[in-house]
KEKEVO-498860 format. One line per field, with one value per residue (C-alpha): residue in three letters; x, y, z. Coordinates in Angstrom, 3 decimals, always signed. Layout:
<nodes>
sero	ala, ...
px	X, ...
py	Y, ...
pz	Z, ...
</nodes>
This chain:
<nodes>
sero	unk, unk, unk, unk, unk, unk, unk, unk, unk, unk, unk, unk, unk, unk, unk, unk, unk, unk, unk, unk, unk, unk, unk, unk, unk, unk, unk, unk, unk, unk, unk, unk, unk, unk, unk, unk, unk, unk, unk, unk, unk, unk, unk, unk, unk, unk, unk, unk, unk, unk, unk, unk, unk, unk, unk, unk, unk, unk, unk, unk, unk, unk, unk, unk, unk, unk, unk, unk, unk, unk, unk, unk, unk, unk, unk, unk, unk, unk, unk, unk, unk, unk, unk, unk, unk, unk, unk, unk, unk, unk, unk, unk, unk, unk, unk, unk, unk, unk, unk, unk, unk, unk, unk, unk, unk, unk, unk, unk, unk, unk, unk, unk, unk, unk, unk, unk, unk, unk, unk, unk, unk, unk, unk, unk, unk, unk, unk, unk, unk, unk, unk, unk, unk, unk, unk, unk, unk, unk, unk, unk, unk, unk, unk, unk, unk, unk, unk, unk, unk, unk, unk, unk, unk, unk, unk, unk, unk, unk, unk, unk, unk, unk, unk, unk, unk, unk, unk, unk, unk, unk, unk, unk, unk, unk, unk, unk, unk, unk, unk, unk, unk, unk, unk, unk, unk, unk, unk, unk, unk, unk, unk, unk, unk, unk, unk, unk, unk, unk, unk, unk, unk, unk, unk, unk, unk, unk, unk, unk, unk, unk, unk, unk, unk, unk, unk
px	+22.658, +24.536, +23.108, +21.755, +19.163, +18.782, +16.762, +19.448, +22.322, +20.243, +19.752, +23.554, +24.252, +21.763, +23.029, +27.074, +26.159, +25.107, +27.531, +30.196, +28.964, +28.595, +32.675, +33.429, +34.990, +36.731, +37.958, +39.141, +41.087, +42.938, +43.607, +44.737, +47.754, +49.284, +47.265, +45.493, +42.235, +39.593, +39.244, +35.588, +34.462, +34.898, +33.734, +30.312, +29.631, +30.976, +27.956, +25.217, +25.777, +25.649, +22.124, +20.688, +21.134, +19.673, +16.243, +15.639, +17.355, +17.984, +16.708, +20.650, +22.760, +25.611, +24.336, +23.231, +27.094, +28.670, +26.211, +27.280, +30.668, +30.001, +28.009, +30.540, +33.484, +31.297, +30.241, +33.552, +35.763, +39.234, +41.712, +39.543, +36.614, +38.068, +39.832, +36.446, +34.469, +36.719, +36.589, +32.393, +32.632, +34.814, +33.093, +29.792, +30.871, +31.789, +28.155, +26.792, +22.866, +22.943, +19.578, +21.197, +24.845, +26.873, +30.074, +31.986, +30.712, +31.566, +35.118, +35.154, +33.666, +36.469, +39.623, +38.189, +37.974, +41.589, +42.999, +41.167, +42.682, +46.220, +45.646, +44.119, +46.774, +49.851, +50.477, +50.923, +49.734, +52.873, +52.618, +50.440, +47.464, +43.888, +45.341, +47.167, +43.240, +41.743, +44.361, +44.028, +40.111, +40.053, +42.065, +39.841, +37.225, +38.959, +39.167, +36.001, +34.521, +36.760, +35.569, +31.874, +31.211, +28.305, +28.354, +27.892, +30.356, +32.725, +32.213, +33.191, +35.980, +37.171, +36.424, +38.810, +41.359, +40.809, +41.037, +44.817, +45.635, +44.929, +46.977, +49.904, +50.265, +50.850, +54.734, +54.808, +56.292, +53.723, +54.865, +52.429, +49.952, +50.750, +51.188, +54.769, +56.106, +55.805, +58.156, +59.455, +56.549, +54.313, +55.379, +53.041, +49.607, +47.245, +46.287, +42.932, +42.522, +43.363, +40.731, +38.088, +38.235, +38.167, +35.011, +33.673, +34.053, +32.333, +29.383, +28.952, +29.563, +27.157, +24.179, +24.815, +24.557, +21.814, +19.815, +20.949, +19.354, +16.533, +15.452
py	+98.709, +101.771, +101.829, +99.526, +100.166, +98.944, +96.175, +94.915, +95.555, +93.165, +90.338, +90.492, +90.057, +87.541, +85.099, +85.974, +84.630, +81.172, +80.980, +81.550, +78.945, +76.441, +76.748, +75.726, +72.250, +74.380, +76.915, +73.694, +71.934, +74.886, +76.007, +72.956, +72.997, +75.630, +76.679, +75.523, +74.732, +76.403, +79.020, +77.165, +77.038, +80.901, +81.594, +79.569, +80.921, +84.394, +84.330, +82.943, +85.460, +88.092, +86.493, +85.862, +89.922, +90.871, +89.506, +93.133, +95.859, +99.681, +101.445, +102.145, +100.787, +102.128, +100.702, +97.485, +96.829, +98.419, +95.343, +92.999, +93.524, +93.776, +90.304, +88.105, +89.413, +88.325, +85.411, +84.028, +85.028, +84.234, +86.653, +86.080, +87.284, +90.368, +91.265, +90.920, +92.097, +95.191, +95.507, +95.419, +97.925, +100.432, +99.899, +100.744, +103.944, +104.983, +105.333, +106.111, +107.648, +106.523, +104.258, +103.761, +103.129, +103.905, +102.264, +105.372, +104.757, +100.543, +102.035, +104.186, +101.097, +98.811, +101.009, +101.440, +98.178, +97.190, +99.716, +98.924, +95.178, +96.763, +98.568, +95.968, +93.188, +95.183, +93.104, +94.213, +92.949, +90.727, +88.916, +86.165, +87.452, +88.676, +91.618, +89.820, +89.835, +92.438, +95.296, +93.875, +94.468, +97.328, +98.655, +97.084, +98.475, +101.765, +101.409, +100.456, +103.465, +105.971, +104.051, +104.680, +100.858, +99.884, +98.023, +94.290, +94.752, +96.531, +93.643, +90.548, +92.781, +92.887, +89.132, +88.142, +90.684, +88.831, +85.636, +86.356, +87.928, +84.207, +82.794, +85.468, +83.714, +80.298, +81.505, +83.973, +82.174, +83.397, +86.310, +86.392, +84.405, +80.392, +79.706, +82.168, +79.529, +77.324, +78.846, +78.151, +74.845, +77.449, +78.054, +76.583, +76.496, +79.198, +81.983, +80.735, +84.574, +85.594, +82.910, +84.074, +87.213, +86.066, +84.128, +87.250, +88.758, +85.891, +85.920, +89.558, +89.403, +86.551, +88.629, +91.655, +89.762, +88.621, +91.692, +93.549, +90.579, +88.742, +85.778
pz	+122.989, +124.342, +128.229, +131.230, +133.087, +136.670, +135.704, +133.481, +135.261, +138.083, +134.730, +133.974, +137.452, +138.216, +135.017, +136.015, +139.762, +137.512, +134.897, +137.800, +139.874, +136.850, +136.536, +140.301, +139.380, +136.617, +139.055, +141.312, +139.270, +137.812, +141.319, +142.674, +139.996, +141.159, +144.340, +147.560, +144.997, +146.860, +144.575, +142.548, +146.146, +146.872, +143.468, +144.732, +147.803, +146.932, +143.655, +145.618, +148.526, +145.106, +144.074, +147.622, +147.821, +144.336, +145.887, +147.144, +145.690, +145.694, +142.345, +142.085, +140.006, +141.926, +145.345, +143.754, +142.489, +145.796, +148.375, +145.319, +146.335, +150.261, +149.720, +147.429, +150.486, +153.004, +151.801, +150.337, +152.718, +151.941, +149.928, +146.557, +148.007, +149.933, +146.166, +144.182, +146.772, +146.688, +142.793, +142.590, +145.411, +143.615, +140.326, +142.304, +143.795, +140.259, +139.184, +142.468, +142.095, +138.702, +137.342, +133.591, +132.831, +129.283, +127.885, +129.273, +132.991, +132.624, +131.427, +134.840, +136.810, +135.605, +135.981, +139.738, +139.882, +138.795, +141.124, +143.823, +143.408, +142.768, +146.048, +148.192, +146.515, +145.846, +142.734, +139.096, +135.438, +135.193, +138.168, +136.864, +138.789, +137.610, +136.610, +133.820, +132.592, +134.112, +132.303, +128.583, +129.380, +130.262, +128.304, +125.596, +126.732, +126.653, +123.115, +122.300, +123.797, +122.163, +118.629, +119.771, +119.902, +121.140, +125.242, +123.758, +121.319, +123.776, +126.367, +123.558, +122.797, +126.191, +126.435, +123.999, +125.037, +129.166, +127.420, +125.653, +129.086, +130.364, +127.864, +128.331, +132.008, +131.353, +130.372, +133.830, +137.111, +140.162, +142.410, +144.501, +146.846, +147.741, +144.181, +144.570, +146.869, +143.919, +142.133, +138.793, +138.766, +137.998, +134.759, +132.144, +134.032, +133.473, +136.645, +138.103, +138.746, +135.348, +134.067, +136.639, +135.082, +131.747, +133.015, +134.112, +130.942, +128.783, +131.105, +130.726, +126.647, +126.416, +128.112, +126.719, +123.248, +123.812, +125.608, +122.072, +119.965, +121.847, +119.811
</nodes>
């Protein structure tokens, strides 16, 4: 598989809105350690707001993504939502017009993405943010592409690159939202943004594996 067409990108987006919302007790507990915990709740109402709006939608992929991002901000609300919401927005704008998407454009999409959170958050991989995910993907996915691998590959890759980001936190002390006031007590707990991303990234892997080898 080496593009998406708008009907696909609508399927992948359709099963992450479910897979997402299946992890909200996940996304609770994690946040409660070292949070305020209502980041599984965000999560919810952020992906149902996604799949509410994929009822109707534009034959364009870029528009699609960029009212993906406008619905999980609206519906979420809180700073979660406003930094996703702002990542599917930038990603959208990448491939604006566009009805079929390669590995090259997803790279584009995602380094939008991660500065558009670096922007809108000020933060930095290091922090023990998403980022600390987010990066290693891309990046990933950076590689992949210049290897000519094909998208479902490229995704697990970037999976598994988002899921040693995760890891890589649980030794960082938080530096930024509630969890900085924490302080050192943050130390040994995974990022519940880092592991949404890494979420994100599974979700994505999983359908694109399976799009490239339907039973």
């Amino acid at each position: 598989m080496n593009t998406l067409n708008v009907e696909q990108v609508v399927a992948v987006l359709t099963t992450l809105t479910l897979d997402l919302q299946a992890q909200k007790d996940y996304l609770i507990e994690l946040d409660s350690a070292i949070g305020d915990g209502d980041l599984g709740i965000t999560v919810d109402r952020g992906f149902q707001g996604v799949r509410d709006g994929l009822q109707e939608h534009a034959n364009d992929i870029g528009r699609i993504l960029f009212k993906a991002g406008m619905d999980f901000s609206n519906s979420a609300g809180s700073t979660m939502g406003a930094l996703l919401g702002t990542a599917f927005m930038r990603a959208g704008k990448q491939v604006q017009g566009q009805r079929e998407i390669s590995l090259a454009d997803v790279v584009r999409m995602v380094k939008a993405a991660e500065d558009g959170i670096k922007e809108k958050g000020k933060a930095q991989p290091g922090d023990k943010t998403m980022l600390d995910a987010l990066a290693p993907a891309r990046e990933a996915l950076e590689q992949a592409a210049l290897a000519g691998t094909d998208l479902a590959e490229a995704m697990k890759q970037a999976a598994s690159a988002a899921e040693k980001g995760v890891q890589s936190t649980i030794n960082m002390q938080a530096s930024f939202g509630r969890a900085r006031w924490l302080g050192e007590r943050t130390i040994g707990h995974q990022d519940p943004g880092a592991t949404l991303v890494f979420l994100i990234a599974r979700s994505l892997a999983g359908t694109l594996e399976r799009m490239s080898n339907p039973v």
